[in-house]
Backbone as CSV, one residue per row, in Angstrom:
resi,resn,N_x,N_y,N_z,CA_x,CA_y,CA_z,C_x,C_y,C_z
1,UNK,19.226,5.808,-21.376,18.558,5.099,-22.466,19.210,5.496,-23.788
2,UNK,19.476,4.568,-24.378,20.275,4.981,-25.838,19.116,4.108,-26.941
3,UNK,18.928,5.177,-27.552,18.149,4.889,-29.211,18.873,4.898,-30.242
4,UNK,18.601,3.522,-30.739,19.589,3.401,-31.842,18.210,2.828,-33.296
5,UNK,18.873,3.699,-34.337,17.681,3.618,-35.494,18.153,3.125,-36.766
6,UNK,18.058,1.938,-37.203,18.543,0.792,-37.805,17.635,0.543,-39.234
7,UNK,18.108,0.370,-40.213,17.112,0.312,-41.345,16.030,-0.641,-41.790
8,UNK,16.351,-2.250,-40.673,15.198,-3.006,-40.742,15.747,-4.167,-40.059
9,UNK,15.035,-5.115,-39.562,14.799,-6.265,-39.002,16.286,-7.001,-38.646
10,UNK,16.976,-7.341,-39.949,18.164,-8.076,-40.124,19.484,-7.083,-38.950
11,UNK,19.089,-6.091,-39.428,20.534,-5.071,-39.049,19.418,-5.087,-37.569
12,UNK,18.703,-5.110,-36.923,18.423,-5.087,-35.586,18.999,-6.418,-35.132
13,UNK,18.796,-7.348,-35.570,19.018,-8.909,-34.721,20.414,-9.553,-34.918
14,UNK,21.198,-8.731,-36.152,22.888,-8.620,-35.617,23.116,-7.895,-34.848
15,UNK,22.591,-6.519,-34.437,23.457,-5.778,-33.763,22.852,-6.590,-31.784
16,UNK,22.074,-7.206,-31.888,21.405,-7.532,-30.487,22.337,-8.547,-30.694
17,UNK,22.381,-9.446,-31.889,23.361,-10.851,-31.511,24.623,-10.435,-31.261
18,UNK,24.901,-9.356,-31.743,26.306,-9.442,-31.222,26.767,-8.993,-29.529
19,UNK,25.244,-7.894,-29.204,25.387,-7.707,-27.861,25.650,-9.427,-26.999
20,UNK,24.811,-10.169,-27.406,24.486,-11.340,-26.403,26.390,-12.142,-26.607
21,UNK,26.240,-12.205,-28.046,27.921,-12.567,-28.205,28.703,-12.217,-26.984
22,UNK,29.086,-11.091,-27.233,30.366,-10.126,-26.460,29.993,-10.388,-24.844
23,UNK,28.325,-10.761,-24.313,28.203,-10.715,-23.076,28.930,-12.536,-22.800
24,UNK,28.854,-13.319,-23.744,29.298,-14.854,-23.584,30.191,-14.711,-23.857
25,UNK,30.744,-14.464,-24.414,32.646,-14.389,-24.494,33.122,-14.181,-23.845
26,UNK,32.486,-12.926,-22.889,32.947,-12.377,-21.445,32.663,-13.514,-19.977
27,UNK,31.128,-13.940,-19.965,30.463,-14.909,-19.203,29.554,-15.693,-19.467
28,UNK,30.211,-16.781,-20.091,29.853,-17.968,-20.031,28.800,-18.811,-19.511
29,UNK,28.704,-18.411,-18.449,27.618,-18.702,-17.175,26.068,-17.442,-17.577
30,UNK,26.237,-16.103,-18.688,25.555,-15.494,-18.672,24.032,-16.132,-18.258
31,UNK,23.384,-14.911,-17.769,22.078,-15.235,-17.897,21.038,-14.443,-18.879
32,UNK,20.567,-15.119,-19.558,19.924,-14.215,-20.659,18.084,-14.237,-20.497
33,UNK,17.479,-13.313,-20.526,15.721,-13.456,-20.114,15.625,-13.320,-21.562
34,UNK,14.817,-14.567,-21.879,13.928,-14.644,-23.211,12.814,-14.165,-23.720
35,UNK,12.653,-13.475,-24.501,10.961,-12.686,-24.808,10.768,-13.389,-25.673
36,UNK,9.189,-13.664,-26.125,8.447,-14.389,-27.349,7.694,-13.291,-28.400
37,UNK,7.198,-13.454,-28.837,6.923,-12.051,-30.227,7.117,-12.463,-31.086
38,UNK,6.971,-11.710,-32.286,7.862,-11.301,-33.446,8.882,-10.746,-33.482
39,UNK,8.951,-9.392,-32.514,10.424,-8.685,-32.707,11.731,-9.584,-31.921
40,UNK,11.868,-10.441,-31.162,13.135,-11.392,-31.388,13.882,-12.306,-31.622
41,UNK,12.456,-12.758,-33.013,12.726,-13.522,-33.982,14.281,-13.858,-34.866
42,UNK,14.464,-12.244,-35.196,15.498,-11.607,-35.648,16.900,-12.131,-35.090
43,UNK,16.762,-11.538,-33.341,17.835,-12.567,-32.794,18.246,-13.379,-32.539
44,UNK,16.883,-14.582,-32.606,17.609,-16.035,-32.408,17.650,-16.159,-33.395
45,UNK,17.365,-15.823,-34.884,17.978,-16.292,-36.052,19.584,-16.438,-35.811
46,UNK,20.032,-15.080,-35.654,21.037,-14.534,-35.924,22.093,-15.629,-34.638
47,UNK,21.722,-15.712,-33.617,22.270,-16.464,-32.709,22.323,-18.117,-32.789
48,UNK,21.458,-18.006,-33.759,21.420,-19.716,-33.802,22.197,-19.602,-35.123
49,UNK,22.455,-18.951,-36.244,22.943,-19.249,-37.244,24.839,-18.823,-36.409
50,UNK,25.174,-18.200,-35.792,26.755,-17.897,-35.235,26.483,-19.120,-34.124
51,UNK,25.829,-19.964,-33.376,26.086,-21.253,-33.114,26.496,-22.317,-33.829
52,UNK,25.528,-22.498,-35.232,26.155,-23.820,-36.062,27.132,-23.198,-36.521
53,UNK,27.563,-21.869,-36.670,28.442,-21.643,-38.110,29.609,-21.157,-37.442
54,UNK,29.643,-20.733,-36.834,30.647,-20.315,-35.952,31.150,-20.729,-33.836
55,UNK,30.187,-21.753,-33.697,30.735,-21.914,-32.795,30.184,-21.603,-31.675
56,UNK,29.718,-20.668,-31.533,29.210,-19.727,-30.454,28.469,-20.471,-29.229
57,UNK,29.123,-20.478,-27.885,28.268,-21.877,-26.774,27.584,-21.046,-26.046
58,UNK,26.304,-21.630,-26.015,25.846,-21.660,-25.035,25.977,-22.319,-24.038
59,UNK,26.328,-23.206,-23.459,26.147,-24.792,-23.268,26.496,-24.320,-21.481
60,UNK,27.190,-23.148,-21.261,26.473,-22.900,-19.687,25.592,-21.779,-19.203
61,UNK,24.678,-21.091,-20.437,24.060,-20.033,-19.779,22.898,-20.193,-19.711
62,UNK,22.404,-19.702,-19.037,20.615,-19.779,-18.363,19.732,-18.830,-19.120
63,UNK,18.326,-19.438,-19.346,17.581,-18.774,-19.874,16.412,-18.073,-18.820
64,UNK,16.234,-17.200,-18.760,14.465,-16.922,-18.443,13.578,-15.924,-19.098
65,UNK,12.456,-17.317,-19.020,11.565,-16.501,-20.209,10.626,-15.106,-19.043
66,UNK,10.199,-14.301,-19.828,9.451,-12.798,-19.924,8.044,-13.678,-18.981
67,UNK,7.130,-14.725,-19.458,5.684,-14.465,-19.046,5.606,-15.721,-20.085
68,UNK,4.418,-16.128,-19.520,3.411,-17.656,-20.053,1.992,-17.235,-19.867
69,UNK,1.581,-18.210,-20.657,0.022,-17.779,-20.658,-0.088,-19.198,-19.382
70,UNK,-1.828,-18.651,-18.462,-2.384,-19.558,-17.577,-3.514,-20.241,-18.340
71,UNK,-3.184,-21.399,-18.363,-4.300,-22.559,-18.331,-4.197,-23.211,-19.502
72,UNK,-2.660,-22.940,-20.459,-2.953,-23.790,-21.579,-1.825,-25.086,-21.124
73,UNK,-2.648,-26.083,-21.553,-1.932,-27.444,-20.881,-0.429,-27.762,-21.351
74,UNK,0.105,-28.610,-21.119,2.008,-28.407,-20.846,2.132,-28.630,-22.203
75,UNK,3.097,-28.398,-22.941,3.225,-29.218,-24.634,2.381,-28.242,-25.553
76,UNK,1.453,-26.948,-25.293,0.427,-26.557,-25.985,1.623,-25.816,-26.932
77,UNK,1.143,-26.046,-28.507,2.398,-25.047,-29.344,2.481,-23.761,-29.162
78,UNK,1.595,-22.818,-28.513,1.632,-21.721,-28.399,1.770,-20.979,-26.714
79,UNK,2.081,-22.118,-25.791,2.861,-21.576,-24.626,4.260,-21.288,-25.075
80,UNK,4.365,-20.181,-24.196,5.731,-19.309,-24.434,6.795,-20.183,-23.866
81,UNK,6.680,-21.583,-23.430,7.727,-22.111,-23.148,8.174,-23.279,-24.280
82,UNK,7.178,-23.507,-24.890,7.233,-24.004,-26.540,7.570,-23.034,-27.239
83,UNK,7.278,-22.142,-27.707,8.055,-21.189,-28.658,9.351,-20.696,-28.189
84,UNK,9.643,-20.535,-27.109,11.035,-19.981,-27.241,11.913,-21.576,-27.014
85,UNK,11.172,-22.718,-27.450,11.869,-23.509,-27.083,12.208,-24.498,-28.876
86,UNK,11.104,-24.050,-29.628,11.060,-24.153,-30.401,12.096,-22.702,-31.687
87,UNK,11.811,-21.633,-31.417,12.409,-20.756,-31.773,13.710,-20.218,-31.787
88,UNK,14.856,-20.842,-30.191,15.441,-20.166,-29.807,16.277,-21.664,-29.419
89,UNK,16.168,-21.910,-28.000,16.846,-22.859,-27.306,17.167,-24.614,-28.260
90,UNK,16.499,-24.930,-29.118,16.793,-26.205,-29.435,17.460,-26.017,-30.312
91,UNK,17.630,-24.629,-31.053,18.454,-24.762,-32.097,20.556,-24.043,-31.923
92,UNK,20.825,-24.274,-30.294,21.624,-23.862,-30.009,21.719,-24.692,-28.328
93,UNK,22.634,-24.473,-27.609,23.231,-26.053,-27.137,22.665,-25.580,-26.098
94,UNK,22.287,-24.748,-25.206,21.554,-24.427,-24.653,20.969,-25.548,-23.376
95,UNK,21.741,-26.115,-22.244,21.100,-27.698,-21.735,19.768,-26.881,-21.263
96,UNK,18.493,-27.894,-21.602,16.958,-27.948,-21.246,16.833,-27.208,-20.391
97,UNK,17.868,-27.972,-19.192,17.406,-27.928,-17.549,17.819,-26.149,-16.844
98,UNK,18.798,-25.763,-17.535,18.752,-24.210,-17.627,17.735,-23.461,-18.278
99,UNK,17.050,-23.930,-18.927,16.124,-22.822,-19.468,14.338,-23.227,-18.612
100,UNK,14.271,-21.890,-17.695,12.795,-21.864,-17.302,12.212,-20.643,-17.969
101,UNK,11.036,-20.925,-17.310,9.814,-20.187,-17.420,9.013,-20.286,-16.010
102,UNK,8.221,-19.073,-16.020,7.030,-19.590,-15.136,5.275,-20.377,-15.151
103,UNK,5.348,-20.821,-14.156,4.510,-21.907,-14.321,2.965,-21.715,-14.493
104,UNK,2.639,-21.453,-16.012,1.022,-21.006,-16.032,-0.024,-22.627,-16.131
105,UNK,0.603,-23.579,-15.374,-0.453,-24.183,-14.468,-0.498,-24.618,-13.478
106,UNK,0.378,-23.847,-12.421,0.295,-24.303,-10.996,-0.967,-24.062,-10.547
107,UNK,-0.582,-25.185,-9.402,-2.248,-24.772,-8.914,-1.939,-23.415,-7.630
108,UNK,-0.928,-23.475,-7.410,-1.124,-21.889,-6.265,-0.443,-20.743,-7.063
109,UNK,-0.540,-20.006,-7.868,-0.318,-19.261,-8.755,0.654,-18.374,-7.796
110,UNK,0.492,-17.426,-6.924,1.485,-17.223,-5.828,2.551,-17.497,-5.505
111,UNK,2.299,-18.734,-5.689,3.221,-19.480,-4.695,4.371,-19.613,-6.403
112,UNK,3.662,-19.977,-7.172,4.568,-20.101,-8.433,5.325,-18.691,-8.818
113,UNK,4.952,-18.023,-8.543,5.369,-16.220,-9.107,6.383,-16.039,-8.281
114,UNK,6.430,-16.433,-6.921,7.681,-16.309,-5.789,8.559,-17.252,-6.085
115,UNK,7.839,-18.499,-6.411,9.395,-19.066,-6.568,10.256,-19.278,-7.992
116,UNK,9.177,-18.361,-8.943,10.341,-17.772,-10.214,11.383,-16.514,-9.769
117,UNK,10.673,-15.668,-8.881,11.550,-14.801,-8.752,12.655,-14.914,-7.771
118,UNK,12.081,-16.553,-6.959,13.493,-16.657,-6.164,14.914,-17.497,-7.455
119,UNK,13.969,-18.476,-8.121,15.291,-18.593,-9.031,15.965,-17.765,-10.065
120,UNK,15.505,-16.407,-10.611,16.372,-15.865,-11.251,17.194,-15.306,-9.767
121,UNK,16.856,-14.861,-8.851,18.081,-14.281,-7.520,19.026,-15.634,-7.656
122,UNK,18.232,-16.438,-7.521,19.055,-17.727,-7.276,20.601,-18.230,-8.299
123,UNK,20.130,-17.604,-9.618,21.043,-17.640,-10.827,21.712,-16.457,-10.802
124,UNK,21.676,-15.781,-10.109,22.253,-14.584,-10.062,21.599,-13.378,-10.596
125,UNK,20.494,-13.230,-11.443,20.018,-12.281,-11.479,19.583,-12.326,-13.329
126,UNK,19.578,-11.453,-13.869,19.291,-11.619,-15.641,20.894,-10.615,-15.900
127,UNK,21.457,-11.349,-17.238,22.434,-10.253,-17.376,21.844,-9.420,-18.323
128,UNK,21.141,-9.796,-19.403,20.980,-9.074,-20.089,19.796,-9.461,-20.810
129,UNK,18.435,-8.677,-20.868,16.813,-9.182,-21.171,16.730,-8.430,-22.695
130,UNK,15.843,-9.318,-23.440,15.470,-9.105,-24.488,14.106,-8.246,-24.168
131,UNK,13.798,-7.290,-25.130,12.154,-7.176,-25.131,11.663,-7.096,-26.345
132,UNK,10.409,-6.979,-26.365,9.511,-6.049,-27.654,8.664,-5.258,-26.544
133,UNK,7.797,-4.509,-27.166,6.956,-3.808,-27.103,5.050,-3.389,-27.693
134,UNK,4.545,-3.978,-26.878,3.361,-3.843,-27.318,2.658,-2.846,-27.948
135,UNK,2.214,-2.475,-29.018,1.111,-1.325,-29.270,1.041,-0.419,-27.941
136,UNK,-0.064,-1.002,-26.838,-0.401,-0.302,-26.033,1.228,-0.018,-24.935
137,UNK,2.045,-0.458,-25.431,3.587,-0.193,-24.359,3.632,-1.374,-23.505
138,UNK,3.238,-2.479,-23.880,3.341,-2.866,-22.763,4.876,-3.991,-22.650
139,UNK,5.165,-4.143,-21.681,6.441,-5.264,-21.759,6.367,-6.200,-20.861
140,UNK,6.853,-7.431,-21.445,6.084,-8.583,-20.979,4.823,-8.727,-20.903
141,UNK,3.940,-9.044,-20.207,2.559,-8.704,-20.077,1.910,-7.612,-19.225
142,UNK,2.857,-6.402,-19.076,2.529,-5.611,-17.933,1.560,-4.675,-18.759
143,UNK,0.520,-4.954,-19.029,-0.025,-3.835,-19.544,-0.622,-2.215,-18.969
144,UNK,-1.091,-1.216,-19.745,-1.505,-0.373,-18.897,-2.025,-0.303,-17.935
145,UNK,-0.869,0.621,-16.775,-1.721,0.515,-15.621,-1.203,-0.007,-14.753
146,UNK,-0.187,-1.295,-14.772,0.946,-1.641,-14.088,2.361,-0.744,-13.161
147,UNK,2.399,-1.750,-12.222,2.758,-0.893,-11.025,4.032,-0.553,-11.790
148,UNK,4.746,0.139,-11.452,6.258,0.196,-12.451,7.307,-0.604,-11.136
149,UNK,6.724,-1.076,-10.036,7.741,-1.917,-8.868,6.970,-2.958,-9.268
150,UNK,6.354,-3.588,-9.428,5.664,-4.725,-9.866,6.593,-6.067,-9.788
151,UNK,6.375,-6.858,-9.266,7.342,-8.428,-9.395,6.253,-9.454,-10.224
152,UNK,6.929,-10.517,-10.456,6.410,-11.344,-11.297,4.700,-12.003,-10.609
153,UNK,3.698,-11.894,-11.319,2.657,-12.116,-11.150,1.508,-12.170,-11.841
154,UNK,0.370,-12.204,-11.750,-0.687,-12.929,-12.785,-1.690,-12.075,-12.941
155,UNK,-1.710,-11.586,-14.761,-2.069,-10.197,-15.066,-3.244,-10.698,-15.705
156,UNK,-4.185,-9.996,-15.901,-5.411,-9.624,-16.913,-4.813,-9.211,-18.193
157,UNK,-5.246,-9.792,-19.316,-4.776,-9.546,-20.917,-5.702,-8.277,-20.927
158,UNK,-5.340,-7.318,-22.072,-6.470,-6.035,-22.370,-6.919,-6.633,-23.754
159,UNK,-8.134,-6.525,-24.106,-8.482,-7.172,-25.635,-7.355,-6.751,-26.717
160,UNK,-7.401,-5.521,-26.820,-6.111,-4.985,-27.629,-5.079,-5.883,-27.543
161,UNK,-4.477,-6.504,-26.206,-3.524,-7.704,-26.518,-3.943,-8.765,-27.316
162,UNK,-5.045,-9.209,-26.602,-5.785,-10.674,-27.373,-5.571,-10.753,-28.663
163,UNK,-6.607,-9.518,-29.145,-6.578,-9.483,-30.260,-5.157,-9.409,-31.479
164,UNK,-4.105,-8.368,-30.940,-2.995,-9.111,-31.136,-1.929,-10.392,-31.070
165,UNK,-2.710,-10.926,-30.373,-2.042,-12.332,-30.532,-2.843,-13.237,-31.218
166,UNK,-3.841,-12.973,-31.338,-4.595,-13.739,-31.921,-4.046,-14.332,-33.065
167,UNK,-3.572,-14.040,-33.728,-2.561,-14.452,-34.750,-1.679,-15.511,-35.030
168,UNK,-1.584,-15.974,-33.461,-1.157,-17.219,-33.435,-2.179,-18.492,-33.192
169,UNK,-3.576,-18.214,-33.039,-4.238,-18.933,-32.493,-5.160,-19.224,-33.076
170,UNK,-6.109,-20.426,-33.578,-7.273,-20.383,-34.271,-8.108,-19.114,-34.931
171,UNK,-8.368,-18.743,-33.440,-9.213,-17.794,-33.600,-9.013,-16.635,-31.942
172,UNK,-9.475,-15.239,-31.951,-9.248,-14.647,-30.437,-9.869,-15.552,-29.098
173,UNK,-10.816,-16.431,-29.474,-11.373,-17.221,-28.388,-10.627,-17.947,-27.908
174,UNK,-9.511,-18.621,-28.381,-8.678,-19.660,-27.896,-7.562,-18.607,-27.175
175,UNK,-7.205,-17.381,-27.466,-6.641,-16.920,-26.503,-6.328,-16.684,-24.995
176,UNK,-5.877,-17.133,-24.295,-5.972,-16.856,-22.917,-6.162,-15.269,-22.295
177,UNK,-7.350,-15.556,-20.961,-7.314,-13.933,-20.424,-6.422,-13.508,-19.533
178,UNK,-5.709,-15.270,-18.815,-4.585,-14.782,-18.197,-3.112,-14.582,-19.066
179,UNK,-2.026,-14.330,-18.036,-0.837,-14.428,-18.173,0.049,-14.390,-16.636
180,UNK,1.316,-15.512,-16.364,2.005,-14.728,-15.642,3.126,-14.065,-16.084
181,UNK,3.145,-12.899,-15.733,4.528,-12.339,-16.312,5.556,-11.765,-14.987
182,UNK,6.997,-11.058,-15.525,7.639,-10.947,-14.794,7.332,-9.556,-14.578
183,UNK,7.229,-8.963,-13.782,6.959,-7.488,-13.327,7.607,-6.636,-13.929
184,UNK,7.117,-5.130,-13.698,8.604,-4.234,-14.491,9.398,-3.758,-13.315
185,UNK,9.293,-4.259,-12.084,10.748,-3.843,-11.371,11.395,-5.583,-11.285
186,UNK,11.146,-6.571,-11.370,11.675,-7.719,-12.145,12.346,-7.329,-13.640
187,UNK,12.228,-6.850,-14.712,12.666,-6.414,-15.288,13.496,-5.545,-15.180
188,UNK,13.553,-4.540,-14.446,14.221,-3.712,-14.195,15.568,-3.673,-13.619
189,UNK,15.323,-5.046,-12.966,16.564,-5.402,-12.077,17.658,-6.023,-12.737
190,UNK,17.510,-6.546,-14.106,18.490,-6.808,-15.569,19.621,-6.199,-15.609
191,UNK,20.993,-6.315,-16.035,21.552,-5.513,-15.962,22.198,-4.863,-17.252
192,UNK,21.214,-5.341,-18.210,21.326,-4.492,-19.603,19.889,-5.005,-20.273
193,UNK,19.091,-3.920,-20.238,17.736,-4.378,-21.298,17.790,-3.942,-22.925
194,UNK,17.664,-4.755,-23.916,17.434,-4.850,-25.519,15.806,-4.343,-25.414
195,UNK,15.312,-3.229,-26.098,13.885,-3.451,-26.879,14.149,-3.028,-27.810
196,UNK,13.069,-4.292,-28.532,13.394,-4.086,-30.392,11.931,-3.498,-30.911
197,UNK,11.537,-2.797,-31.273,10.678,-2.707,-31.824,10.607,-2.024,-33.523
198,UNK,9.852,-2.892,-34.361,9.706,-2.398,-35.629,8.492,-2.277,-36.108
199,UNK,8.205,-1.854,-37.324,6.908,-1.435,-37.979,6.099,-0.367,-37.037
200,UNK,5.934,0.762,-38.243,4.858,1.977,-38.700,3.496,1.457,-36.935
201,UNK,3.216,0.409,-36.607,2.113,0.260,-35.678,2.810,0.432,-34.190
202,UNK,4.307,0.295,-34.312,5.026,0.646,-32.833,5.003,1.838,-33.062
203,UNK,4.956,2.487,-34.048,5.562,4.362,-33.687,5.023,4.826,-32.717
204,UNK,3.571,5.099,-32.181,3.790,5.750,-30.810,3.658,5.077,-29.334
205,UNK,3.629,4.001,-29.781,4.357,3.110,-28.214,5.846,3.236,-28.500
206,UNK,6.609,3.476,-29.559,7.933,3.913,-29.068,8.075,5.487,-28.503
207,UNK,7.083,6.614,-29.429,7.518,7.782,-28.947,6.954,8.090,-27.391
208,UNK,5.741,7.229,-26.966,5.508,7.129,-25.460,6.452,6.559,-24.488
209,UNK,7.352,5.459,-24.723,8.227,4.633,-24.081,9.981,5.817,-24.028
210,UNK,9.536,6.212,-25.335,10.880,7.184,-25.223,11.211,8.992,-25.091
211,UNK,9.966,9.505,-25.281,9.800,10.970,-25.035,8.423,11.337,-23.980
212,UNK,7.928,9.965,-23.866,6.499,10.362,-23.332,7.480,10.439,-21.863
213,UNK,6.496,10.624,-20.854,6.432,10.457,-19.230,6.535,9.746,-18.771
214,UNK,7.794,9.517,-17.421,7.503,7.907,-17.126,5.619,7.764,-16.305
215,UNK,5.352,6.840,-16.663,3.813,6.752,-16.249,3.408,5.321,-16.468
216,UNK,2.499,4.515,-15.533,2.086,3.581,-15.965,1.553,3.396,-16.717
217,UNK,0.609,4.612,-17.544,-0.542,4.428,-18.972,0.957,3.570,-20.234
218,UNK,1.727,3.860,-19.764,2.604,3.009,-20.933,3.548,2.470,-20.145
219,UNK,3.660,1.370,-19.673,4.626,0.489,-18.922,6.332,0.469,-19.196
220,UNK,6.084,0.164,-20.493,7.623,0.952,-20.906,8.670,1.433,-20.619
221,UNK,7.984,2.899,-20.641,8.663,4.612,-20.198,9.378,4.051,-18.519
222,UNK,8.959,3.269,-17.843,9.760,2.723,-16.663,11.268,2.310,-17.890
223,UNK,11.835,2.276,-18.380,12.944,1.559,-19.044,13.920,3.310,-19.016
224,UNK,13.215,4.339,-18.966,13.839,5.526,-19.207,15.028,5.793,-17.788
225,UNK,13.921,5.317,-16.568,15.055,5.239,-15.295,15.892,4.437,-15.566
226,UNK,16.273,2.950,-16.237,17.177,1.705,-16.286,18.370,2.245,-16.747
227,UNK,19.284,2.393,-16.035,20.918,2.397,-15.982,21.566,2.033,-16.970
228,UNK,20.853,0.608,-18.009,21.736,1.072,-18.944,20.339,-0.340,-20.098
229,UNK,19.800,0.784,-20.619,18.447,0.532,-21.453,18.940,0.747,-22.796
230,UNK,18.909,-0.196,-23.712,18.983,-0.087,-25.316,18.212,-0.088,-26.207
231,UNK,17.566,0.995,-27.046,16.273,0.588,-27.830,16.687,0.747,-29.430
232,UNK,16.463,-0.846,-29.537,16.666,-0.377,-31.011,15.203,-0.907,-31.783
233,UNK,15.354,0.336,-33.080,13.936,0.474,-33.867,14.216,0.622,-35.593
234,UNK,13.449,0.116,-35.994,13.588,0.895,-37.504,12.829,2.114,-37.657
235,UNK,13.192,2.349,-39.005,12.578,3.780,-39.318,11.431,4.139,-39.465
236,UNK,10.370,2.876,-38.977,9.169,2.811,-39.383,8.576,3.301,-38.001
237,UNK,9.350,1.928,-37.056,9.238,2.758,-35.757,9.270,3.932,-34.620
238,UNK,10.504,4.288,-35.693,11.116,5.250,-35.340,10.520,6.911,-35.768
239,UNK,9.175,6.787,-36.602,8.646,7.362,-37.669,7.934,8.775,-36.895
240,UNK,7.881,8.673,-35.351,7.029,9.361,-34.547,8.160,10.247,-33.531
241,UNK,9.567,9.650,-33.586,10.357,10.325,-32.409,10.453,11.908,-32.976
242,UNK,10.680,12.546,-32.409,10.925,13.965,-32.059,11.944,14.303,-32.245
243,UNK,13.013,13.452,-31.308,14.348,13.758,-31.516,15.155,12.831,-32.307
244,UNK,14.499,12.254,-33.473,15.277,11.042,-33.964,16.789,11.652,-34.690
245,UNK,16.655,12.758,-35.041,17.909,13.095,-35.647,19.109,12.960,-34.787
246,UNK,18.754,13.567,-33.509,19.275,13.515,-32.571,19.813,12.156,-32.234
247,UNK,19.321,11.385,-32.104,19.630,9.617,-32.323,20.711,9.441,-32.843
248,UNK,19.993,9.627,-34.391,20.860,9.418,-35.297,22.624,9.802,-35.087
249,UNK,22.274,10.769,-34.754,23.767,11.699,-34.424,24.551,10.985,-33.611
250,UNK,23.885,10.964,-32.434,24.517,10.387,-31.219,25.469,9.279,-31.651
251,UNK,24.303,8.524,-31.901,24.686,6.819,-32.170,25.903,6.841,-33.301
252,UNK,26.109,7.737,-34.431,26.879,7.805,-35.506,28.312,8.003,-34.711
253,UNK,28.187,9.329,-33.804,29.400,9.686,-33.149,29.475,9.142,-31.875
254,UNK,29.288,7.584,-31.675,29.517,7.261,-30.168,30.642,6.760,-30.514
255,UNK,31.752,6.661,-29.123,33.066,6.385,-29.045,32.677,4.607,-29.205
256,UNK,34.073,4.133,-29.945,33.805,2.427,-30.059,34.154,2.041,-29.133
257,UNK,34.733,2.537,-27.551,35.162,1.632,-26.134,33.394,1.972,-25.333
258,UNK,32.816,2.549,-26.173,31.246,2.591,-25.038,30.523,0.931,-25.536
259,UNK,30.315,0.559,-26.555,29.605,-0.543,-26.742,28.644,-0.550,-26.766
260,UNK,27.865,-1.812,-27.102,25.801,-1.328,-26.574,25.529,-0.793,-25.774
């Protein structure tokens, strides 16, 4: 796991755009897993502005999104397959028919969770997943308490989520209690994970995700086993680590043939 501690928002969602860059320059065909939030706002800015301005194609890589909410009807502005479609994919060439999600209104919910996880095998796998990080740690919708082998499937929200999302929604009532999301050994199976997390309210879901224990009370800290895990934070976030100097250091003196 490498922590990297960045002075704010902008300098996080170049240094992620340029990861996703260097992975398309290389493969074309990449597959990239989409998260919804605030924290990777930053990067599809940054990715959609080096598309019009520079070029940058998408035009053969695959998307998959993190998790959808269950039961809000198709077209709703605040399914996660509207926002990252609105946020991310329309403003970069991205064809439609490559970019899924899973299906929060099938009617066999099961049966929908298996056959998302047969099409990312099917695409070859995720090359490289975006995240954020919840208050309570959670990623994607795995909240506390989640198996850390977990595959994609249909979770209970904790109010603490609700209530954080609420923000997008009238009011917390219109929030959904479901979600399906992708598991954290679905996640896990990525073969480079991004978490971005910023602002003073991540500090100790980052210092749990990054010094705490791996443990399900923070879903996260599963990212500490991942082979090759990137967390980048600002200083706000970063406000609780222990060893941030240590970070600091590292990251200052890493060789330029290591990369993200």
């Amino acid at each position: 796991m490498e922590i990297v501690i960045l002075p704010g928002s902008k300098q996080i969602g170049a240094l992620a755009a340029d990861a996703v860059e260097d992975l398309l320059r290389r493969k074309p065909d990449a597959v990239l897993g989409l998260a919804t939030g605030s924290s990777p706002l930053p990067v599809y800015d940054e990715l959609a502005r080096r598309h019009e301005q520079d070029g940058l194609d998408f035009s053969r890589a695959h998307g998959f999104a993190l998790d959808e909410y269950v039961g809000l009807e198709p077209g709703h502005p605040q399914s996660y397959r509207e926002v990252i479609r609105r946020e991310f994919t329309d403003r970069v060439n991205i064809a439609p028919e490559n970019v899924h999600s899973p299906d929060g209104s099938a009617a066999d919910i099961p049966a929908a969770c298996q056959a998302y996880e047969e099409a990312i095998k099917a695409a070859g796998g995720v090359d490289l997943q975006l995240l954020g990080v919840g208050t309570d740690g959670h990623i994607g919708f795995n909240e506390p308490g989640s198996s850390l082998v977990s595959r994609t499937r249909i979770k209970s929200l904790i109010e603490q989520t609700r209530r954080d999302n609420s923000r997008f929604f009238k009011s917390i009532h219109d929030v959904p209690h479901h979600v399906l999301t992708q598991g954290l050994g679905t996640i896990m199976d990525a073969r480079h994970v991004i978490l971005i997390a910023t602002g003073a309210q991540k500090a100790q879901a980052v210092r749990d995700l990054v010094e705490g224990p791996v443990a399900a009370i923070c879903a996260a800290s599963v990212l500490q086993m991942h082979p090759h895990a990137t967390i980048l934070v600002d200083e706000a976030a970063a406000s609780s680590l222990r060893l941030a100097d240590y970070y600091r250091h590292t990251y200052d003196n890493k060789p330029g043939w290591q990369g993200l």
